[in-house]
N, C-alpha and C positions, 0 to 999 in steps of 0.2 A: 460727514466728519470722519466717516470708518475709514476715507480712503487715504489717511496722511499715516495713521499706522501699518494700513496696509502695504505702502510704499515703503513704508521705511523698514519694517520685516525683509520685503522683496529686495530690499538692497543692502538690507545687512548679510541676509544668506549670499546675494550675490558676491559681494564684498569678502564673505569668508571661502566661501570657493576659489575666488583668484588668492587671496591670501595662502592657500592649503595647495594650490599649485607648485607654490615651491617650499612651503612648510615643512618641515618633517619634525613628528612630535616622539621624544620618549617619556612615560606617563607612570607613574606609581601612585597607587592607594585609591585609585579610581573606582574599584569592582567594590558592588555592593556588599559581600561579604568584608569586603577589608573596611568599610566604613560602618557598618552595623546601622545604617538609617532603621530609623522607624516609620515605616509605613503611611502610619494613623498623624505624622505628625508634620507640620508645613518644612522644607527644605528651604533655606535661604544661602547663595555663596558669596565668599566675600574675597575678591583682589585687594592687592594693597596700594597700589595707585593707579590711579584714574585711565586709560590707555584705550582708545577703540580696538586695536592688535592684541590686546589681553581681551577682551571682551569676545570675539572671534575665535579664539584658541579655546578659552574656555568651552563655550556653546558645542565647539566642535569636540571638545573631549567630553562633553556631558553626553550628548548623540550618541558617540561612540562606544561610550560603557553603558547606555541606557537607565542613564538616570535621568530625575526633575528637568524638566529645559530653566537655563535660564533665564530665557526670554516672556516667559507669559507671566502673568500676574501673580504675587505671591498670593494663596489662597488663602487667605484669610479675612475678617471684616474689614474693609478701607484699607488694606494692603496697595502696597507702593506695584506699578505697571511691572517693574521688573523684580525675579526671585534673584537676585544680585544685588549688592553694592559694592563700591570700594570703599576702602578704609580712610585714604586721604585725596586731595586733588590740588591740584599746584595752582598757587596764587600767582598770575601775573600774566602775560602775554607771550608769542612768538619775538616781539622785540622789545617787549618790556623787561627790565630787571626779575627774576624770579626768584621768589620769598618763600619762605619754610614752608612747606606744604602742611595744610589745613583741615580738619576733619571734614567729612561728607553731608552732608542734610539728610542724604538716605538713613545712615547710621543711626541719628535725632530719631528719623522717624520710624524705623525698627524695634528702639527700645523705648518710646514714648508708647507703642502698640502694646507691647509684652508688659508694662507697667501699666496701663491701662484694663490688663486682665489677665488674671492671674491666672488664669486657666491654658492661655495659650504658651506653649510652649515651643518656641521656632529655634528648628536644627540649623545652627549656623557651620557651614563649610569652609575653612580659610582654604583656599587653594592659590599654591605657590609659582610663578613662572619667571624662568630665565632664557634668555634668549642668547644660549652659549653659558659657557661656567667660567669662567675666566677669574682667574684671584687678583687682585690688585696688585701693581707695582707701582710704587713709586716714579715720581721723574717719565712714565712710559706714555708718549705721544699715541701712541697707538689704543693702547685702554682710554685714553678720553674721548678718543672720536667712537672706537666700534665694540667695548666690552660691554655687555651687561655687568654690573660690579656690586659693590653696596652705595653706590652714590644714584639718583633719581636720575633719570636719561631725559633728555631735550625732545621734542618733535623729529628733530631734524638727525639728532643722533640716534634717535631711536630706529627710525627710518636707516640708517646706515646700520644697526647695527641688527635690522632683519635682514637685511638682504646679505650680510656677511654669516652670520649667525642662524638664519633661520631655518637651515637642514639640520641644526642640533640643538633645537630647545628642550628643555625638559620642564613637564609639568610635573607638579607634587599636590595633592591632594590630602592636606590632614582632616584628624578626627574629628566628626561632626562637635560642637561646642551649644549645650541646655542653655538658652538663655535666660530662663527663670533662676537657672542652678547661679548663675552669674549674677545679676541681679537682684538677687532675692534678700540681700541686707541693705538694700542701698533705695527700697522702694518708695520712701519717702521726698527723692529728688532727682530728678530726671536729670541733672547737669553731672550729679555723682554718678550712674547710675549707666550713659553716654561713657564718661571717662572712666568708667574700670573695666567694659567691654573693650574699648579700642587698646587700653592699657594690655591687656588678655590678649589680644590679638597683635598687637606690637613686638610683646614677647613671643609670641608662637612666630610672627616673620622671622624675627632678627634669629632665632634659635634654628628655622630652616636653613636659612643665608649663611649662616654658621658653618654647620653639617656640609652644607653642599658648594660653598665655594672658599673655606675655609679664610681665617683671618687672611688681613693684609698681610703681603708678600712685600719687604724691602729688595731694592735692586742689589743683586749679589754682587758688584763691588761695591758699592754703600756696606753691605755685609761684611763681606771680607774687610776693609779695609776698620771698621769699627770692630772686629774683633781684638785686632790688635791696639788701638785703646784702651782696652780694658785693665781696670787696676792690677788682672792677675796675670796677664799676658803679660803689660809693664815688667811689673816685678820678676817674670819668671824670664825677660829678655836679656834684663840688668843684673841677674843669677848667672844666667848660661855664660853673658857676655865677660863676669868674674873667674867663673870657674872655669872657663875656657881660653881667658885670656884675648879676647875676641873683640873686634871693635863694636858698638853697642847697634851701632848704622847695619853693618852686617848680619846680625842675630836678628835685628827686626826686618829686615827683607827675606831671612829663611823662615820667620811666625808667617810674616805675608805669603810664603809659597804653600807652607803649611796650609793657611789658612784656605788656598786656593784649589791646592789639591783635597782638602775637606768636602768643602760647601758643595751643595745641589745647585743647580741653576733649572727649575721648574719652568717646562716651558707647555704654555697649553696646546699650541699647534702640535708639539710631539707628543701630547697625550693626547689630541686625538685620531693624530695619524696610529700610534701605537693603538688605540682602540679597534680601528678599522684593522689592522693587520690582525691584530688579537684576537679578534672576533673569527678571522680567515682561519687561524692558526688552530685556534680549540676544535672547529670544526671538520678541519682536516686528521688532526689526529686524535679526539677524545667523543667519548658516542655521545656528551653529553658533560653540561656539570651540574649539581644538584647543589641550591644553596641554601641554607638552615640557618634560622634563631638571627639572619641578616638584621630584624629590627632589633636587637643587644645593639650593634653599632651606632644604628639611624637615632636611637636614643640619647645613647651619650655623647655622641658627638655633640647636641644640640647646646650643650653648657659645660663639656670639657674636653681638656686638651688630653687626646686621645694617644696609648702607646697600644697597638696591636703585637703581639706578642703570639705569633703561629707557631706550630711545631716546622722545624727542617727536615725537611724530605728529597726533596731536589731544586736544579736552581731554577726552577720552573716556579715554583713558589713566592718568588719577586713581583713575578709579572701576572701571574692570579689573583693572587690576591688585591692589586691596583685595579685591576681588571675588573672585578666582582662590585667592589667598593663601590669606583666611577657609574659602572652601569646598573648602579641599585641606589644613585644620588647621593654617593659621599665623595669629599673632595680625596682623591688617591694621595695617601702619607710619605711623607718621605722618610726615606726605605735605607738604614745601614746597613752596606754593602764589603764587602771587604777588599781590598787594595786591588788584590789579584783579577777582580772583574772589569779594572780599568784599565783594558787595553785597545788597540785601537778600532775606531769603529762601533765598536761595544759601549765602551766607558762613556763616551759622548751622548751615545741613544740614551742608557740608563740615566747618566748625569739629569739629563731634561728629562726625564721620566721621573724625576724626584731623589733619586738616588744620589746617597752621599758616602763618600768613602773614606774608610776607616784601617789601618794598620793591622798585624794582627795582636802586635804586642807591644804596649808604650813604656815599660819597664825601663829601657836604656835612656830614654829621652822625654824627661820630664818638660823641654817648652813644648814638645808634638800635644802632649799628655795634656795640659793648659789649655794649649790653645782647642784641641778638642773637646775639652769639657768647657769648654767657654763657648765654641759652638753651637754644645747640647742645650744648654742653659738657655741661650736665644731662641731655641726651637720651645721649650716650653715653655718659658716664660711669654711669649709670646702666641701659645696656642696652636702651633701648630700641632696635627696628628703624626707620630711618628712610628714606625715601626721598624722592629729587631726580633733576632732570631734568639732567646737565652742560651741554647743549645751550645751556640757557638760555631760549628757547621753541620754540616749535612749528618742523617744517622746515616750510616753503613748496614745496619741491623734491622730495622723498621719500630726499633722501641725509642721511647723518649729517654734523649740522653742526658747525664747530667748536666745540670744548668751552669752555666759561668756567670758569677756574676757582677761581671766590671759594669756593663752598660745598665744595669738595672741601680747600681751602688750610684751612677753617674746620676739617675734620675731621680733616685730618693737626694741627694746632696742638692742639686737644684730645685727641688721644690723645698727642701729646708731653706735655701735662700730667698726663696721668693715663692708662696704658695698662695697668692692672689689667686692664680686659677686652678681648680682643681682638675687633676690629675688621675684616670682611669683606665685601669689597664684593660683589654678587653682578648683575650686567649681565643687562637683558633686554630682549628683540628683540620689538616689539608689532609683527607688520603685519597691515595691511589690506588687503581684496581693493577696498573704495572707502571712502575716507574722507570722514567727515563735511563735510567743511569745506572739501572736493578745491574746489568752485566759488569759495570766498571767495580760495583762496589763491593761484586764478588772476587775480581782478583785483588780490588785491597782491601777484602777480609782475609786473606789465603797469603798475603806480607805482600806481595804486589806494591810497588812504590806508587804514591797516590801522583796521576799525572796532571801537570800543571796547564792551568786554562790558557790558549792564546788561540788567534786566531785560526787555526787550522786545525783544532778539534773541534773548534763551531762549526766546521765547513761539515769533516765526522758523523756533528749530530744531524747535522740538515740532512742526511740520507735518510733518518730515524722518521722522518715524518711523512714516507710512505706508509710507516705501519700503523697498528692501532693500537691505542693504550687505554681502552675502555674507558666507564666513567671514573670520573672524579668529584670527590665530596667535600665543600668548603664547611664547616661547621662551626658557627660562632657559640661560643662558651659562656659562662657568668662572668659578668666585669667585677673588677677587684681596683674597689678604692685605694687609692693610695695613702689616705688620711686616716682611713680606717685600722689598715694596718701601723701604721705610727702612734695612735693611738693607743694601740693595743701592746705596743713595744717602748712607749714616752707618753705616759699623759699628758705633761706637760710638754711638750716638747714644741707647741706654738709659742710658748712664752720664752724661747731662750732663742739667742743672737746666736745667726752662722755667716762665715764666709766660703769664700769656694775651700779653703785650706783646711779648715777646720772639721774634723772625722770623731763624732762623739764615741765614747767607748760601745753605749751599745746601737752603733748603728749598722754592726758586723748582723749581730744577732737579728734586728730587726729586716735586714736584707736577703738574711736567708731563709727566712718567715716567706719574704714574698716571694722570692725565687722557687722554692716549693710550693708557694700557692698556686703561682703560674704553671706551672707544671703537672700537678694535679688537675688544674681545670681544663687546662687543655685535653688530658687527657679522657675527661670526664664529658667530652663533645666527640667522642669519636664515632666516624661514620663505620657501619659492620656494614662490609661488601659481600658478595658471594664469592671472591676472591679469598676472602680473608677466613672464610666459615670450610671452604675444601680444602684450603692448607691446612685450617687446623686439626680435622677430621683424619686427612690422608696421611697427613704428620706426625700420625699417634698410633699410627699402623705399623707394625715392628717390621714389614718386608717395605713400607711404602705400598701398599697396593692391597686394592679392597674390593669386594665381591660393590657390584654397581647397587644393587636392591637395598643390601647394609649401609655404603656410605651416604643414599639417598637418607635412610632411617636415619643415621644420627646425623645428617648434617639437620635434619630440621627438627631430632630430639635438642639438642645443644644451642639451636639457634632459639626455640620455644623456650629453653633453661635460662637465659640470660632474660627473654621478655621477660617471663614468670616474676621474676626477682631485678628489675631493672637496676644496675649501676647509677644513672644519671637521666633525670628527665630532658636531656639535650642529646645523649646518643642516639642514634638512628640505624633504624634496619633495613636491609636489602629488601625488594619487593618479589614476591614467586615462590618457591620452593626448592627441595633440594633437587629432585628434575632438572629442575631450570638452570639450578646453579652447576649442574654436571655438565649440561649442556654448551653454558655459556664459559666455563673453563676451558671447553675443549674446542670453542671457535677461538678463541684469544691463544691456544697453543701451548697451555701450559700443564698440561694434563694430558697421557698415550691411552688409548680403549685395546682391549685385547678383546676380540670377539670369542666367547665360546659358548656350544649349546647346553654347557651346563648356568648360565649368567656371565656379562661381560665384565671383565676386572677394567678396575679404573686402576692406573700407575705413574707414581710420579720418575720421572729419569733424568740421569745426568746433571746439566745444570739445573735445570727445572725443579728438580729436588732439592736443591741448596736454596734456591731464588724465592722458593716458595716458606722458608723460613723468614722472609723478612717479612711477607704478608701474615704471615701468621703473628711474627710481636708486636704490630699495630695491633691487633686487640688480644692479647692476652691477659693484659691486665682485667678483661672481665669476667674469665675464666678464673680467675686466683685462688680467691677464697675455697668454691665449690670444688677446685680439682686439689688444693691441698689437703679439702677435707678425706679423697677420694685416695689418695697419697697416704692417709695414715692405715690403711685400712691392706695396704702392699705387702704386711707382713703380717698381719693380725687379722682374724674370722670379725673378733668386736671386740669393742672398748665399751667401756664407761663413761658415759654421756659426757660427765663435768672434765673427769681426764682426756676425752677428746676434744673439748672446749679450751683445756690446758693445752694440752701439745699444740692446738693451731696458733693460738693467740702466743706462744713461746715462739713460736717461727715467723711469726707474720710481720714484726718489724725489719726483717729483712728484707723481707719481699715485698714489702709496701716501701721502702727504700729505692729498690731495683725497678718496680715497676709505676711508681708516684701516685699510690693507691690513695683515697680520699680518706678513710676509717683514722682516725688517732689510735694508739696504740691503747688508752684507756676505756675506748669506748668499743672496741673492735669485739669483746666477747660477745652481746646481745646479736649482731648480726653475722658470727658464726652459729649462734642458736637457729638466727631465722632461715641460715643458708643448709642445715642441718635438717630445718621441719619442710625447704625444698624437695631435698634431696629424697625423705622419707614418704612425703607427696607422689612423689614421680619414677617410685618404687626402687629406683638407684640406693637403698637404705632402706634397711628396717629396724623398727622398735620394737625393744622384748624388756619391758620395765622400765629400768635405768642404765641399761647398756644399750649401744648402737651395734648391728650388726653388718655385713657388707654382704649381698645376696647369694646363693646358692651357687656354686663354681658350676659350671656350666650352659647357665640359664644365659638368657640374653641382657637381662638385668646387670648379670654379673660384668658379662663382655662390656657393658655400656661404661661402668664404670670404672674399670680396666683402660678404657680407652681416656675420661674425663682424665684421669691421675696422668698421663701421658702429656696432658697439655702444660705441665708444671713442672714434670719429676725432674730433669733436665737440669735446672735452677735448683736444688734441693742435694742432686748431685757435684755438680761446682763446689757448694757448700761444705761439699762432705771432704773432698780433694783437697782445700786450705785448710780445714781444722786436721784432718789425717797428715799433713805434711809439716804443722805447728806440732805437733804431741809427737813425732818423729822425731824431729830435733830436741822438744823439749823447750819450758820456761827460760827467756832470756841466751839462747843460742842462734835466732836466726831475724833478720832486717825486717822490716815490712818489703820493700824493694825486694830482697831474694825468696821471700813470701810467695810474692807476686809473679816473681816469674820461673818459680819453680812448680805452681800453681798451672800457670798458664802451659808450660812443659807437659804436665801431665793428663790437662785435659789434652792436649792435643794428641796422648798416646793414644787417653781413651776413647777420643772420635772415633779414629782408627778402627782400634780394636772391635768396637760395637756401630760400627757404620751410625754415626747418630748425624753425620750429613749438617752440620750446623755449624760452619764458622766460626759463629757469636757463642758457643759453649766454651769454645777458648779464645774470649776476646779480654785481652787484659785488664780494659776499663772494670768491667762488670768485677772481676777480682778485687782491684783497686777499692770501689766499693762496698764490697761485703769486709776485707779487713778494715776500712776507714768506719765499718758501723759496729766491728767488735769492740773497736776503738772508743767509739762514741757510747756505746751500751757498758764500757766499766768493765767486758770481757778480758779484755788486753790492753796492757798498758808499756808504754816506752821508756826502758832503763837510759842511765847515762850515755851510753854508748849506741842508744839510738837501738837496742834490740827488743823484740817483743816477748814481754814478760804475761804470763796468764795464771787462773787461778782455775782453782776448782768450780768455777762458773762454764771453764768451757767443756769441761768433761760435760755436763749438762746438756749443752751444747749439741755438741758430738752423740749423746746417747738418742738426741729428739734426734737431730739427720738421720743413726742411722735405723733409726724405726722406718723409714718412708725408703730406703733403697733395695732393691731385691738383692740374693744374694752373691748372684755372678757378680755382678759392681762390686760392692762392698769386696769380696777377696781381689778382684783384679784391682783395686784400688789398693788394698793393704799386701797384695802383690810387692807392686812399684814402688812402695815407701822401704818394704824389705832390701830391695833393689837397689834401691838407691841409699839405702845404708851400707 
């Protein structure tokens, strides 16, 4: 009788070998560490429809990572031949009518065992397989004969849809599932007891399927053409076509063009051809990319409709991030792209890449404005994953810029309309070790007019991918409900009626809640490169340039200072040391050696020293706290503990402004205490009672923290230029506007004068923000005539800046105010 199983083993292997001839599998969650089995405890897997070609893939992916086979007996008393079942199997015939598919007998007999004894415990494995990712469309002949989808496949189409599909299956392998934990209220009935495993397991597919081939996809003229149906397009048709005088026929063919030049048309062949090039691409110019905290996404996606929200770095960011997603089993989002990227050639790839484009200002044209927020609405409301950049474009500086926030106000407004589905935003941190674009963005930080994308500066960049641009770090962040924040801004705010028109008073307030939220978290997932830790070292160096022995020492004092005291359980550290990080600076070309037999200096030049300020504001923000502790200490031997506790937290809301620090301005004293008892730890500081002291001028202590105050002062300085050039003119004699760019005049002298090599010290945004937060803090306030009036708050002010600025600044600063009176 041994020899009918034995045949049939022999021909099921055979069977999977020619199967895996032309097979090719990509596999996640397979390794034993990512599924934590238990040893001691039987393994059972479970597919979720019946398929010998699923039976075969599996087998072959258990082999391959070295787990349980599926094939022998599950170990247990009177256990079933195989440690598998599926979940369902299809009623009916090859030419019979086929009916709702059916639970399994295996299943019955699984949990009639585990019910029968309490003691066994069987680790059940759902494992997920698609044969191709293909999202559904509507109307599309081609998806019913050869897509894997969420619809049950035929013999026959299954069969067409390996042999089209079968060089890009992917398997998924979720967490093993207790089935006593399952079962254990329901022990008195086997029929309950059946139905809330399978139920357990129904959700866990449908929550994969989700994730990874994302809702149904309507056909994008169906789309377009039902946008302008809609009651607010109407309306906004039959406005224009008033106010403009315009036949009503004609306004709705330019919604319809609108609508056309909007929409994505998702096409799967061009995401996976873009995969295969993509895959070329990274490996030609990047040593590598490192992805972190990627299960944040694989999570939420599984039950909400996903907004990814990266920081802007360059426009390499589009196509990584889809990139990252696809090949870690999420369905790649479609991606708001701005007008300017839809030119020829380009705009069509993207377009089918997901991408949808967007103007840069709808201010003058309220049906554009419509009909796109009536777009937006359709993508959430309907589940799709989307993503936007809040920034707006690209940073020039490498700090995160202030947020805009129309497309974020777009998404809270439609989920007031419709918040069926929940809605989670998920923040991700792209840095580079060199960015593409690092030279362009130096002539337009220097007034360089920013030059406009078309085809012949792509041809430009395509010479750039001879060179190397090191790693790159995707870092996914903490998701940030959207309900939560609403919540937190409207309790009630489920229980009241919205239209698209309708903008509650505080839904200003409540948007820039999140817009900050997003921005701190992102910030709070940043990858620290060895790029990013020798600009800030060599940065702080008053010639640029450092004896090699010393900048090894503090680049891995300052990199051990941020472990010590971590910012964010999601940030991540370079691997090696400062060695390593001199080393590998100076293969990527952005750092000169000067050899001598006294020690070789390490030197930043020319551009290189500009270039290298952008890697350095990618993380500065976790240098903050500790170098403005190190800042107050610039003009003074010691302070008074609690008065240096004062002075930081008086300063900190600017600089937690500037650089989207997490701390609230309330709670920010306790962890200047604890960044205080650091610094006294690591001898950078000492304690003599109740005063703090800064160490002994000379020592190497002292140098250490001479250089920490360097990675700050810069920003503190700015500071000191707009309140000096406000108390100049005087209460109520000068604009915010001549503020600002009298402000920005002056830093530019002072670049100059003090070689400070940083563009971004006279970048007029960062201005723009510090007076919009004297504004905001009750310091200054705008008389009738629109000029800024200030009180005896800002002398305050002014007294804490200029505690932190040495003295050459401070007179060459009250210099030029002389001057310029």
């Amino acid at each position: 009788m041994r020899i009918f199983p034995g045949l049939s083993a022999l021909f099921f292997t055979l069977f999977r070998k020619i199967l895996f001839l032309w097979v090719r599998t990509d596999v996640m969650g397979a390794k034993r560490e990512q599924l934590g089995l238990d040893p001691d405890k039987p393994v059972c897997y479970v597919l979720q429809y019946s398929s010998l070609s699923s039976r075969l893939v599996l087998e072959q992916e258990i082999l391959r990572a070295g787990l349980p086979s599926s094939q022998t007996q599950l170990p247990v008393p009177n256990g079933p031949r195989r440690s598998f079942f599926f979940l369902y199997q299809r009623a009916g015939g090859l030419f019979r009518r086929r009916h709702s598919p059916a639970l399994t007998p295996r299943i019955k007999q699984v949990t009639a065992l585990a019910l029968n004894d309490s003691s066994l415990d069987i680790q059940i494995v759902p494992v997920t397989l698609f044969w191709g990712r293909s999202p559904d469309k509507e109307k599309s002949l081609f998806k019913l004969l050869l897509s894997d989808t969420w619809s049950v496949a035929g013999r026959l189409q299954k069969l067409l849809i390996i042999l089209v599909h079968g060089r890009n299956t992917y398997v998924q392998f979720g967490q093993p599932i207790s089935i006593q934990h399952v079962i254990n209220e329901v022990r008195d009935n086997d029929e309950r007891a059946t139905r809330k495993l399978a139920r357990i397991l129904r959700t866990h597919f449908r929550r994969v399927r989700q994730a990874v081939l994302g809702p149904d996809l309507s056909h994008r003229r169906t789309l377009v053409a039902s946008l302008v149906r809609t009651p607010a397009v109407k309306e906004a048709i039959r406005e224009t076509a008033r106010d403009k005088d315009l036949p009503p026929e004609k306004v709705r063919a330019k919604a319809l063009k609108y609508a056309d030049e909007i929409a994505a048309s998702m096409s799967v062949v061009t995401i996976r051809i873009m995969e295969v090039v993509l895959s070329w691409l990274w490996n030609r110019i990047y040593n590598g990319i490192a992805i972190n905290n990627i299960e944040v996404a694989q999570d939420v996606a599984k039950d909400n409709a996903v907004v990814y929200v990266p920081c802007h770095r360059s426009h390499i960011d589009y196509l990584l991030l889809s990139y990252v997603l696809y090949r870690n089993g999420l369905m790649p989002p479609h991606i708001a792209a701005g007008i300017n990227l839809n030119m020829p050639i380009v705009g069509p790839i993207l377009r089918r890449s997901g991408a949808f484009f967007m103007r840069r200002s709808f201010k003058d044209n309220p049906l554009y404005a419509t009909v796109f927020n009536e777009y937006m609405h359709v993508m959430f409301s309907r589940g799709y994953s989307v993503e936007y950049f809040v920034e707006g474009g690209r940073s020039r500086t490498g700090r995160m810029l202030q947020p805009r926030a129309g497309m974020l106000a777009m998404t809270v407004r439609s989920y007031l309309r419709d918040h069926r589905k929940p809605i989670v935003f998920v923040p991700v941190y792209i840095g580079y070790e060199k960015v593409m674009e690092g030279r362009s963005y130096l002539g337009e930080l220097r007034g360089k007019k920013k030059q406009k994308e078309n085809i012949f500066s792509l041809a430009k960049a395509a010479k750039k991918l001879r060179n190397s641009f090191g790693r790159v770090a995707v870092n996914f962040g903490s998701p940030i409900e959207l309900s939560a924040i609403l919540d937190q801004a409207r309790p009630q705010w489920r229980e009241e009626a919205y239209d698209s028109d309708y903008r509650p008073r505080w839904l200003n307030s409540a948007v820039e809640t999140l817009s900050d939220k997003v921005a701190v978290n992102i910030n709070a997932a940043v990858a620290v490169n060895p790029i990013g830790i020798l600009a800030t070292v060599l940065l702080s160096a008053q010639r640029l340039a450092m004896d090699e022995r010393l900048l090894i020492r503090l680049m891995n004092e300052f990199c051990d200072l941020i472990k010590t005291a971590p910012y964010s359980e999601n940030v991540t550290f370079p691997e090696g040391s400062g060695r390593d990080w001199v080393n590998y600076g100076e293969e990527m070309g952005l750092i000169s050696r000067y050899s001598q037999d006294l020690g070789d200096i390490i030197a930043l030049e020319g551009n290189n020293a500009i270039l290298m300020t952008y890697y350095r504001n990618n993380i500065q923000h976790l240098f903050a706290l500790p170098a403005l502790i190190a800042c107050l200490f610039e003009n003074f031997a010691s302070l008074n503990r609690e008065r240096l506790v004062f002075l930081a937290s008086a300063i900190y809301p600017y600089i937690k402004s500037e650089l989207f620090l997490k701390y609230d301005d309330e709670e920010v004293d306790p962890v200047i205490e604890r960044w205080i008892g650091v610094l006294v730890e690591r001898n950078l500081l000492v304690l003599e009672g109740d005063r703090v002291c800064r160490p002994a001028d000379g020592t190497e202590a002292a140098l250490r923290l001479r250089h920490l105050s360097h990675f700050i002062i810069q920003t503190l300085e700015r500071y000191h230029i707009s309140i000096a050039i406000l108390r100049k003119y005087g209460s109520g004699k000068i604009s915010a506007k001549e503020l600002e760019e009298q402000s920005t005049q002056m830093a530019q002298r002072m670049s100059i004068l003090f070689g400070l090599n940083a563009p971004e010290f006279f970048d007029k945004m960062l201005f723009r923000n510090f007076i919009a937060n004297l504004r905001k803090n009750d310091i200054l306030t705008a008389d009738e005539n629109d000029l800024l009036c200030y009180t005896e708050g800002l002398d305050e002010v002014a007294e804490d800046a200029r505690l932190v600025l040495n003295i050459e600044m401070r007179q060459a600063i009250q210099q030029v105010t002389m001057l310029g009176a």
